[in-house]
C-alpha positions in Angstrom: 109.3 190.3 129.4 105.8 189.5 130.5 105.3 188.7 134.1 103.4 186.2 133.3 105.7 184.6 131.1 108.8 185.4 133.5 106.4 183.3 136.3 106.1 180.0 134.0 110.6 180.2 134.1 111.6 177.0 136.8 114.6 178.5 139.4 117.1 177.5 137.6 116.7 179.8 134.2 115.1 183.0 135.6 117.9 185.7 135.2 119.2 186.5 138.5 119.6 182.5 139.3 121.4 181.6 136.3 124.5 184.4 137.2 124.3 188.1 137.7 127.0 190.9 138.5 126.6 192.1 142.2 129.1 194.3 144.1 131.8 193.5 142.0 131.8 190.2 141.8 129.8 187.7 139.7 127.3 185.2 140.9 127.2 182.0 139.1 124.0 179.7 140.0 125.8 176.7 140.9 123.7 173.8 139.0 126.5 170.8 140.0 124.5 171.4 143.6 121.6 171.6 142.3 118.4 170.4 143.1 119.8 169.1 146.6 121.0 172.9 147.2 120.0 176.5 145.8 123.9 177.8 145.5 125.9 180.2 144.2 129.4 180.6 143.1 131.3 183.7 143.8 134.0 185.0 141.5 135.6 188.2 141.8 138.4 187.9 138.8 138.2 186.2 134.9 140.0 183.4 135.8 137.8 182.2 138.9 134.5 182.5 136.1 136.8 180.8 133.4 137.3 178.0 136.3 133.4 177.6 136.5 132.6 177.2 133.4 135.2 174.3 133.0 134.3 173.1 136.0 130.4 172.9 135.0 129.4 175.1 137.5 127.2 176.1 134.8 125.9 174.8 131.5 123.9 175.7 128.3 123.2 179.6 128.1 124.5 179.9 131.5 128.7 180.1 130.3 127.9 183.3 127.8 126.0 185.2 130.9 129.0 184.4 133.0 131.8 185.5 130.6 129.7 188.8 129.7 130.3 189.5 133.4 133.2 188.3 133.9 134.5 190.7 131.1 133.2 193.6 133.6 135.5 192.2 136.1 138.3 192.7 133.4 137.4 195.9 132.7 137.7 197.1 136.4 141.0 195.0 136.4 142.2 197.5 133.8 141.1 201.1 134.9 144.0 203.2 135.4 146.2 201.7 132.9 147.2 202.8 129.7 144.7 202.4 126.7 146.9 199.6 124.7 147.4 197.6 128.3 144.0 198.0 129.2 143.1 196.6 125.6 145.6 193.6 125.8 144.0 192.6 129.2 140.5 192.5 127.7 141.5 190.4 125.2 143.7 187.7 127.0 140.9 187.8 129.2 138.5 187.2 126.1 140.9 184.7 125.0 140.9 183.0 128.1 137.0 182.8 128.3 136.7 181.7 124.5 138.7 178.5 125.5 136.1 177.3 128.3 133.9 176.2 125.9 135.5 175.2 122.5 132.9 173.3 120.7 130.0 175.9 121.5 131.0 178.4 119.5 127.7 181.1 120.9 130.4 181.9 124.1 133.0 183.1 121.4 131.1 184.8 119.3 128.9 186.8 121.8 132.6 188.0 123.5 133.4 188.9 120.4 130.5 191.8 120.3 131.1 192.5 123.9 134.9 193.6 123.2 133.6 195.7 120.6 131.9 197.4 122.9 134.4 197.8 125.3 137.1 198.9 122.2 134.7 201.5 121.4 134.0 202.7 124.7 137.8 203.0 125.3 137.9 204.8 121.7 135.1 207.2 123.4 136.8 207.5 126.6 133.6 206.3 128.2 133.7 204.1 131.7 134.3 200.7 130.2 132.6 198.3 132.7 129.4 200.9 133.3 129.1 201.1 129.6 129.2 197.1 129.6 127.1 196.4 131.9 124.3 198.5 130.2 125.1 196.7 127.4 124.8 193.8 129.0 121.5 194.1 130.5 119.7 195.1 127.3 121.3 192.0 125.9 119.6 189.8 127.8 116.5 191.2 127.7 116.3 190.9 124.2 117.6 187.0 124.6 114.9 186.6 127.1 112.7 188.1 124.4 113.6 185.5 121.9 112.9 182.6 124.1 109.7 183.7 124.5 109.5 183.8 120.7 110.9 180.1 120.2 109.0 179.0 122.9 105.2 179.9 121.2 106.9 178.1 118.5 107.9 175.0 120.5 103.9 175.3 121.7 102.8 175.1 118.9 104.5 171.5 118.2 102.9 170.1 121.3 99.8 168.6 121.0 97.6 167.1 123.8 99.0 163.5 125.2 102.0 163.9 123.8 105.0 162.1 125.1 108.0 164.5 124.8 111.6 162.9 125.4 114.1 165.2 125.7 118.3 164.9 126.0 120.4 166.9 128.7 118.9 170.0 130.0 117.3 171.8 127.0 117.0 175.1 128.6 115.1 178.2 128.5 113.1 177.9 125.7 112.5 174.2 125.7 111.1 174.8 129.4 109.0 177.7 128.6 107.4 175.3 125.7 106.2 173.4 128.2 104.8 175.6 130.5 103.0 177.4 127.7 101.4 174.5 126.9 100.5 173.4 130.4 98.9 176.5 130.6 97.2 176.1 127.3 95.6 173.0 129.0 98.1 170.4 127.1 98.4 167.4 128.9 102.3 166.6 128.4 104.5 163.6 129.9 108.0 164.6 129.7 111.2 161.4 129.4 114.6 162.7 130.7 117.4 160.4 130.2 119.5 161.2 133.6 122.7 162.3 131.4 125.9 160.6 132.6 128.4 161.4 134.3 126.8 165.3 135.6 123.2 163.3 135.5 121.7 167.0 134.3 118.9 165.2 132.8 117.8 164.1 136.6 119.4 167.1 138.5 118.5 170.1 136.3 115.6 169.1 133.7 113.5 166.8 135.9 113.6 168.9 138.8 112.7 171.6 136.7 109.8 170.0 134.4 108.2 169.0 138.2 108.6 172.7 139.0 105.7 173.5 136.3 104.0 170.9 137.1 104.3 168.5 134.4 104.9 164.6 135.1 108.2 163.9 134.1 109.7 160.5 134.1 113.7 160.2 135.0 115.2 156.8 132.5 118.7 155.5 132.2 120.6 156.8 128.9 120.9 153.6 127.2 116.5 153.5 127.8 114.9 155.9 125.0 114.7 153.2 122.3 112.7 150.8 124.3 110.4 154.0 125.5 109.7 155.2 122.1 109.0 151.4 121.0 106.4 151.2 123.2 105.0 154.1 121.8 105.1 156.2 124.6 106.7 159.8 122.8 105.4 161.6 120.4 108.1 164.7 120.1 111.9 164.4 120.5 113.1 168.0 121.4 116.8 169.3 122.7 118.5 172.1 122.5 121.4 172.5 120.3 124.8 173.7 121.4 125.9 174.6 117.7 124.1 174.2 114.3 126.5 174.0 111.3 125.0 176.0 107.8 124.3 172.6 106.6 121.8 171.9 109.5 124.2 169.4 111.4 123.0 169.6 115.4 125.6 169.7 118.1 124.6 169.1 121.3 125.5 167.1 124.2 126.8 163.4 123.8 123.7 161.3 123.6 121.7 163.2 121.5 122.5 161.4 118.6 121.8 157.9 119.5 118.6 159.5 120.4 117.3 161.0 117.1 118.6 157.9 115.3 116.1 156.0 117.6 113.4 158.5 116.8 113.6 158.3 113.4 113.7 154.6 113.2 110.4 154.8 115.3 108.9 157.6 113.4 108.9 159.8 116.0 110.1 163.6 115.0 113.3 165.5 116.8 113.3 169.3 116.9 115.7 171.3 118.0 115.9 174.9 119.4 118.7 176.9 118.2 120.4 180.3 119.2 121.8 181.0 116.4 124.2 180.2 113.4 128.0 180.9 113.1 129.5 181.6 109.9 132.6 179.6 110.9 130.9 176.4 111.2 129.5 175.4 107.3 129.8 171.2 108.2 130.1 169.2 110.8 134.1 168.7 109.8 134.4 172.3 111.0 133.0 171.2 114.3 135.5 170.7 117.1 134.3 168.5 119.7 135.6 169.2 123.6 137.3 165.7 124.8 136.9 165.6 128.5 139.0 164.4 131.2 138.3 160.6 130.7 138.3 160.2 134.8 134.8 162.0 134.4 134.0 159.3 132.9 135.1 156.9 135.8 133.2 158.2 138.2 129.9 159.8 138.7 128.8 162.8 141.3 132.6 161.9 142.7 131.6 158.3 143.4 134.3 156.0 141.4 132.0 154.1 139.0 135.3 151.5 137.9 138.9 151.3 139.3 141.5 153.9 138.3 143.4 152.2 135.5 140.6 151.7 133.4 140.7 154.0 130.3 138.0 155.5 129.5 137.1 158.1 126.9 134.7 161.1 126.9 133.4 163.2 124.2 131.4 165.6 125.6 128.8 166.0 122.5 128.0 164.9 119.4 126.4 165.5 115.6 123.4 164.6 114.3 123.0 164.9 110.6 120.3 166.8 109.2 118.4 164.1 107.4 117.4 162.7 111.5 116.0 166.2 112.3 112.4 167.2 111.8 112.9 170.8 112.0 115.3 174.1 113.7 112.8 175.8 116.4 115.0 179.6 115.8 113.6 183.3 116.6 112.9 183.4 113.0 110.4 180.0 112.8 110.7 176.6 112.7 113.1 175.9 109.5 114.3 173.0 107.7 117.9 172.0 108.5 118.7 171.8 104.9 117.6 175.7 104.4 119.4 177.1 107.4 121.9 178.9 105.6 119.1 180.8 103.3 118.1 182.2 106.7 121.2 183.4 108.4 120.4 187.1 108.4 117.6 186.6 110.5 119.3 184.7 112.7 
């Protein structure tokens, strides 16, 4: 990638911060710490990564990085076994990572290409977590490639003044949007809702809209519909966790009541997507991950209500494709309704 481009990414999403495979362990960039410390978590075996994505030690692109490596770790587990033991331990341990995340279906389907090329390189005889680890670094590069890609697009959107509210922590290409067009001399004031109960819009996305240099306002989650009454956005843009064919948006729980209020104040929501799944046609093919309601009761492990309140915690929700403006993918920005048309670019 560009240097210059690679210079414009906030701590938090340049490679080697977001996890990285070192001396046979993997690094995981700890963003529950994060802005108050620069961490890292170490994990040395499939289960300890498995444990920190469940555990939101990471988030967004971050759990797919982790479970690539954490499949190397496998694959050193299994050397000196048999080839059909050494296969069944890379798949419970795929099987193991695919249940992290079960509504984002982008972790499953991008361990799904890295056992294949583990199942060939044992076919070949070839050094299974050396030939993965190549694999995985050209991977990235190429993901880091289409961010850059989705980002000129996500420029492009942006016009001077404009008031961009955003949902969660939209990640790498949302971020390098707006440092594009900071540096294109776009004057851009950014609204992060602070995302309850792991508050990434205030740990993670403010932080890291500051970091380029952008003025970025921190509001409550229940404050976006008096912000955009007033006029103050002009863009509504999140990532997506999963987009169905049909051009429903997944992403985390909030996002929704957001692009409702958007459209009702005629205000546009765009999305950046990583990619389509096959699987997934509507959103009744869309399971959502039910957190641990005493998440819910509590915030940065500070009780919020006393212990036998219920509570109840989906973790993300759909927006149907009549509330969204437009799919910012590698491939343009499409209409949600014509998603499917493009998959094979996709």
């Amino acid at each position: 990638m560009d240097p210059a481009i690679d210079e414009l990414l906030p701590f938090l999403l340049r490679r080697e911060n977001v996890a990285r495979y070192e001396e046979g362990a993997v690094l995981i960039g700890d963003r529950r710490a994060y802005p108050f410390e620069r961490a890292f978590v170490r994990c040395s075996d499939v289960e300890s990564v498995a444990r920190a994505i469940e555990t939101m030690v990471t988030q967004g692109g971050g759990p797919s990085v982790s479970a690539w490596y954490a499949m190397v770790l496998a694959a050193r587990e299994a050397e000196g076994r048999p080839a059909a033991e050494r296969l069944a331990h890379l798949r419970a341990a795929q099987a193991r990572l695919v249940a992290t995340r079960p509504t984002n279906t982008a972790l499953a389907r991008r361990l799904e290409r890295a056992l294949a090329i583990l199942e060939r390189a044992l076919a070949d005889s070839a050094p299974l977590a050396d030939t993965l680890l190549t694999w995985i670094e050209l991977q990235r590069d190429r993901q880091y490639e289409d961010y850059v890609t989705m980002a000129r697009y996500g420029d492009g959107l942006m016009a001077d003044g404009d008031g961009i509210l955003t949902m969660c922590f939209a990640e790498t290409a949302f971020l390098l949007s707006l440092g594009l067009a900071a540096r294109d001399g776009k004057r851009l004031h950014v609204f992060t809702p602070e995302t309850r109960p792991y508050l990434q819009g205030a740990r993670l996305t403010a932080p890291s809209v500051h970091e380029l240099g952008i003025p970025v306002q921190i509001i409550g989650d229940g404050m976006p519909a008096y912000v955009l009454s007033q006029g103050k956005v002009q863009k509504y843009f999140t990532a997506a966790d999963l987009v169905t064919l049909d051009g429903h948006v997944v992403n985390k729980i909030g996002t929704l009541q957001n692009a409702i209020a958007a459209a009702y104040y005629g205000v546009p929501y765009f999305a950046f997507c990583w990619g389509l799944d096959p699987s997934r046609p509507d959103s009744a093919s869309v399971v959502i991950e039910e957190r641990d309601p005493a998440e819910i009761r509590a915030c940065r492990g500070h009780p919020t209500t006393i212990p036998d309140i219920d509570a109840y915690y989906p973790a993300f929700d759909i927006t149907p494709p009549h509330l969204v403006a437009g799919v910012i993918t590698k491939a343009g920005i499409l209409s949600p309704y014509d998603l499917k048309a493009h998959i094979h670019l996709l």
